[in-house]
C-alpha positions in Angstrom: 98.9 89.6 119.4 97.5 86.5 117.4 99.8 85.7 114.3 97.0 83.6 112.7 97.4 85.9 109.8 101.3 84.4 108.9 100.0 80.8 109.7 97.0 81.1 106.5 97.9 79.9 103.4 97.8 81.8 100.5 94.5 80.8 98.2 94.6 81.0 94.6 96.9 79.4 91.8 99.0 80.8 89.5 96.7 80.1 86.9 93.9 81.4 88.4 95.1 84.6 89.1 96.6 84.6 85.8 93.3 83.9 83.9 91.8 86.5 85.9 94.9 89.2 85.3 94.2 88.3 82.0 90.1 88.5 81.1 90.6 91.8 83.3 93.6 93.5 80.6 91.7 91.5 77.7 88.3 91.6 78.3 87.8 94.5 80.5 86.9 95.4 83.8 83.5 95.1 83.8 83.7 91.4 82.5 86.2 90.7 84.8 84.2 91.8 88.0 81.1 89.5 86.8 83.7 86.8 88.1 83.5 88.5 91.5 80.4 86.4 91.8 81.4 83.1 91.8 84.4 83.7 93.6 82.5 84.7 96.3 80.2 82.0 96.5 83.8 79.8 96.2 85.3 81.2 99.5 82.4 81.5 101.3 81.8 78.1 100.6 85.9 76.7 101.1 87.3 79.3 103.6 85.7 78.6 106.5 87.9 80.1 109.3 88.3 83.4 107.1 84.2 83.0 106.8 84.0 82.5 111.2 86.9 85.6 111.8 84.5 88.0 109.1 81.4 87.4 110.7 83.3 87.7 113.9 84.6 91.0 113.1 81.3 92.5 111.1 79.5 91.6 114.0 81.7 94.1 116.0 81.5 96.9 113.1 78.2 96.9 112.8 76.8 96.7 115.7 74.6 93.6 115.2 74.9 89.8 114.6 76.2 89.8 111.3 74.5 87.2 108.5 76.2 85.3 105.7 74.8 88.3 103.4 77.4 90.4 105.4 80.2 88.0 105.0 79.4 87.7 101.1 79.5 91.0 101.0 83.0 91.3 103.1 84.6 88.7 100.6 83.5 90.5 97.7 84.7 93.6 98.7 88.1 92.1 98.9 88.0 90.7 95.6 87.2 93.6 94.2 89.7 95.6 95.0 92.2 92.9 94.5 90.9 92.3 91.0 91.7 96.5 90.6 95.4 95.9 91.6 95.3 94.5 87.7 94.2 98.3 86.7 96.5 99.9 88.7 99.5 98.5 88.3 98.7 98.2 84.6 98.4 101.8 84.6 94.6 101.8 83.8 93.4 103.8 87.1 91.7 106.0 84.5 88.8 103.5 84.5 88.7 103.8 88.2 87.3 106.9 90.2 90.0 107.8 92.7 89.5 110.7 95.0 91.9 112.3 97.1 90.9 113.6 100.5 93.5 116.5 102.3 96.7 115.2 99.5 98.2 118.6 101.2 99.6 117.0 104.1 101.6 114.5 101.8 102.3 116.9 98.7 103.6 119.8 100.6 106.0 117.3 102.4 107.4 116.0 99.1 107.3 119.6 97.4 109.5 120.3 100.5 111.7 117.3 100.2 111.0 116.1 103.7 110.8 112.6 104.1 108.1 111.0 106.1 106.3 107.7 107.3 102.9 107.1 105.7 101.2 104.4 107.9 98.0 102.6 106.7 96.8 99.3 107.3 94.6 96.7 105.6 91.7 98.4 105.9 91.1 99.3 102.1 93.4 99.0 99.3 97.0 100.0 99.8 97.9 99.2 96.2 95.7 102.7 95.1 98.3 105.1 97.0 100.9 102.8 95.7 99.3 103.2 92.3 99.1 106.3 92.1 102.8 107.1 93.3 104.6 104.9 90.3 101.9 106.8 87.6 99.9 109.5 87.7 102.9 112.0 89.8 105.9 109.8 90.0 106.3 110.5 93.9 109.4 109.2 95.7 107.9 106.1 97.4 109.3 103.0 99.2 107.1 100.4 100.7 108.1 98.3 103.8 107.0 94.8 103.4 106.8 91.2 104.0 108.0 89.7 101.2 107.0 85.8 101.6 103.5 87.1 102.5 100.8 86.4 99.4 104.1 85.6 97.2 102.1 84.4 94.3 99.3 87.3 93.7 102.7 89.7 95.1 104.6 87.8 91.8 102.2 88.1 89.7 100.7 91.7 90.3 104.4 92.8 90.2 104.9 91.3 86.3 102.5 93.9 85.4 104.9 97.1 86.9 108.4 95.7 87.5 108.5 99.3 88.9 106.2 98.6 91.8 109.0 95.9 93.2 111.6 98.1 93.2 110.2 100.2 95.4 109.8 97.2 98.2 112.1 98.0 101.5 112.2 93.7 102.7 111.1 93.8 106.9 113.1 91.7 109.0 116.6 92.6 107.5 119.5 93.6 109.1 119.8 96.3 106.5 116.0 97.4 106.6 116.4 99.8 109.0 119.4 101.5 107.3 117.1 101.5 103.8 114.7 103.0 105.5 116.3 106.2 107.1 118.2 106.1 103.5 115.0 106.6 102.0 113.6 109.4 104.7 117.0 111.6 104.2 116.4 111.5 100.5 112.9 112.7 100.7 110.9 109.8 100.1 107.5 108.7 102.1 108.0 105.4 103.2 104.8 103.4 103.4 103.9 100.9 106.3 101.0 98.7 107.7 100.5 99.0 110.9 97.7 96.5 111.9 99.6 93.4 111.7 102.6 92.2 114.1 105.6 90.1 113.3 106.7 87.1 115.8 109.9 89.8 116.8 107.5 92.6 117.3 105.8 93.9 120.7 102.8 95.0 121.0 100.5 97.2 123.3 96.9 96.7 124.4 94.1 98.8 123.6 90.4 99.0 123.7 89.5 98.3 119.6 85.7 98.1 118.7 84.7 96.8 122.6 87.3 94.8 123.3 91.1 94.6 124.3 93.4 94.3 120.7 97.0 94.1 120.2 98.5 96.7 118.1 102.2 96.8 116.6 104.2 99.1 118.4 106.7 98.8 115.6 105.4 101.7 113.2 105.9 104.4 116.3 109.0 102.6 117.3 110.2 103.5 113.6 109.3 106.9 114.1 111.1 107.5 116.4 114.3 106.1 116.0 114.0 108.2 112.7 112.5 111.4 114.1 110.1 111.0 110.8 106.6 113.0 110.6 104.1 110.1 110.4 101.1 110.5 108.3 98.6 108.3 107.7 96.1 107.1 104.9 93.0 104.8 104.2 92.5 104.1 100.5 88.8 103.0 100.9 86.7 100.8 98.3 83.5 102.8 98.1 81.5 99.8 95.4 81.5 100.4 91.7 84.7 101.6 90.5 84.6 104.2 93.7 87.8 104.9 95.8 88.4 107.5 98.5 91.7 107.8 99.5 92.0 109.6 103.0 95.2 111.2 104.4 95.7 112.5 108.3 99.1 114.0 109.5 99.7 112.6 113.2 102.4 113.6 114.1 105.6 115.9 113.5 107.6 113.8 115.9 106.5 110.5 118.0 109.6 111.5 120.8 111.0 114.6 120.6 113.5 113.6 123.7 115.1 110.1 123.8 114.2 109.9 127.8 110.4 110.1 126.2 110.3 107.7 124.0 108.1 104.9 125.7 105.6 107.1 126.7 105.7 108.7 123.4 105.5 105.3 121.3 102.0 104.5 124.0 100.7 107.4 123.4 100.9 107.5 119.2 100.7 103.9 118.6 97.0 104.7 120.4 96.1 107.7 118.3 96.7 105.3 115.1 94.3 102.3 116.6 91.4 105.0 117.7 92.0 106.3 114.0 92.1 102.9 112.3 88.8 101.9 114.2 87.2 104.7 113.6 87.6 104.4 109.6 86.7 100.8 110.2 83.4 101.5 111.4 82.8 104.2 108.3 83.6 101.6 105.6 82.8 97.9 107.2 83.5 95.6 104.1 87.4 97.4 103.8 88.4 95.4 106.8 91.1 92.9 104.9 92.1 90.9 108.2 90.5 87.7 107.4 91.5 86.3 111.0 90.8 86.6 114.9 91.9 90.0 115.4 90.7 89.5 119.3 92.3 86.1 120.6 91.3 84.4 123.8 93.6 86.2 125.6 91.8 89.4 124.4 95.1 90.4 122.5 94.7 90.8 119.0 
């Protein structure tokens, strides 16, 4: 798999993220996403390799060469939802309209006190399941992570819900692992994305949108060292103030027998990429990997 996306620098100062955090909270929203505008127009003119990998990728999506319409469009999307991260962690989902699609499969779970995986990926807006945990129903949450990845808009998103850090499992630990099943035996859902690989992580190849991609075996590897139900979820950006937040049980167990594990982590870690493409073809613009998913190799 490519690992262009740790090699991008982060974009954005702390003081422009800080005026925006704070004509969102003091201006309101709608105010604040009239700024959506010319930030668009600023990394479509300055981020040219994230401008090449969307047009790359819509072209893919959609089916046809994409234009610079599409990419405009791409990069506003992403600002928009990261601009609601303000809301959310601030508390003010209220002014967004957040539906829930099948929240059985992850209520019944908790109401049970099992504890669980819930994969998603950056495809949409993770921080609106996250959101929604810490506020509206308090659910036991943990959230495994990068931690050096997007430090400054991670920093300063986090000053507005010191709760939202707490619940941050570091990767790459020696104790993540032990945190994690910690966190499963006490009945929490431990979120994940599953899209991206680390340097240590192995991957599998699999036909995504045409071509051969690399996908993180990781994720399934988890489950099964755990023997945790894996769920999954897509909290899609719809335009406006619109949010659809999608959950699909996969599976109970990834490898119910040790001597199965392999073909188990093959056969689950597919499931998720057929999944993941085929939400990525129902909402485009969500697609938040502003790299070469596909290298020369044919690996993402």
């Amino acid at each position: 798999m490519s690992l262009q996306w740790t090699a991008q620098r982060e974009r954005g100062s702390r003081a422009s993220l800080r005026l925006i955090r704070w004509i969102g909270l003091r201006l309101g929203r709608p105010v604040a996403r009239a700024f959506l505008y010319p930030i668009t127009l600023y990394f479509l003119i300055k981020a040219r390799p994230q401008r090449i990998a969307s047009r790359l990728y819509l072209t893919r999506a959609l089916g046809r060469t994409a234009n610079l319409l599409d990419v405009a469009r791409h990069i506003h999307c992403f600002a928009a939802t990261i601009l609601d991260r303000v809301f959310l962690l601030s508390g003010r989902e209220d002014l967004l309209d957040i539906r829930l699609h099948n929240p059985e499969c992850v209520l019944e779970r908790i109401d049970a006190g099992q504890g669980f995986l819930l994969l998603g990926s950056h495809l949409g807006s993770f921080e609106v399941v996250r959101a929604l945990a810490i506020g509206r129903r308090n659910l036991p949450l943990k959230v495994l992570m990068v931690p050096e990845h997007n430090q400054v808009i991670t920093e300063i998103l986090h000053a507005l819900n010191p709760q939202a850090a707490t619940t941050i499992i570091p990767l790459g630990t020696p104790e993540s692992l032990l945190q994690v099943k910690e966190s499963l035996d006490l009945g929490c859902m431990v979120g994940l994305l599953g899209d991206r690989s680390r340097s240590d992580e192995d991957t599998l190849t699999y036909p995504f949108m045409g071509r051969p991609a690399g996908i993180p075996t990781g994720p399934m590897t988890l489950a099964a060292a755990t023997r945790a139900p894996v769920v999954l979820f897509f909290g899609l950006y719809r335009g406006g103030n619109r949010y659809d937040v999608i959950f699909e049980p996969l599976t109970e167990a990834v490898a119910p027998e040790r001597g199965q594990r392999a073909q188990a982590v093959e056969r689950w870690t597919q499931r998720y990429a057929e999944r993941l493409e085929h939400h990525a073809r129902q909402a485009p613009y969500n697609w938040f990997n502003f790299y070469d998913f596909w290298d020369e190799t044919g690996s993402a």
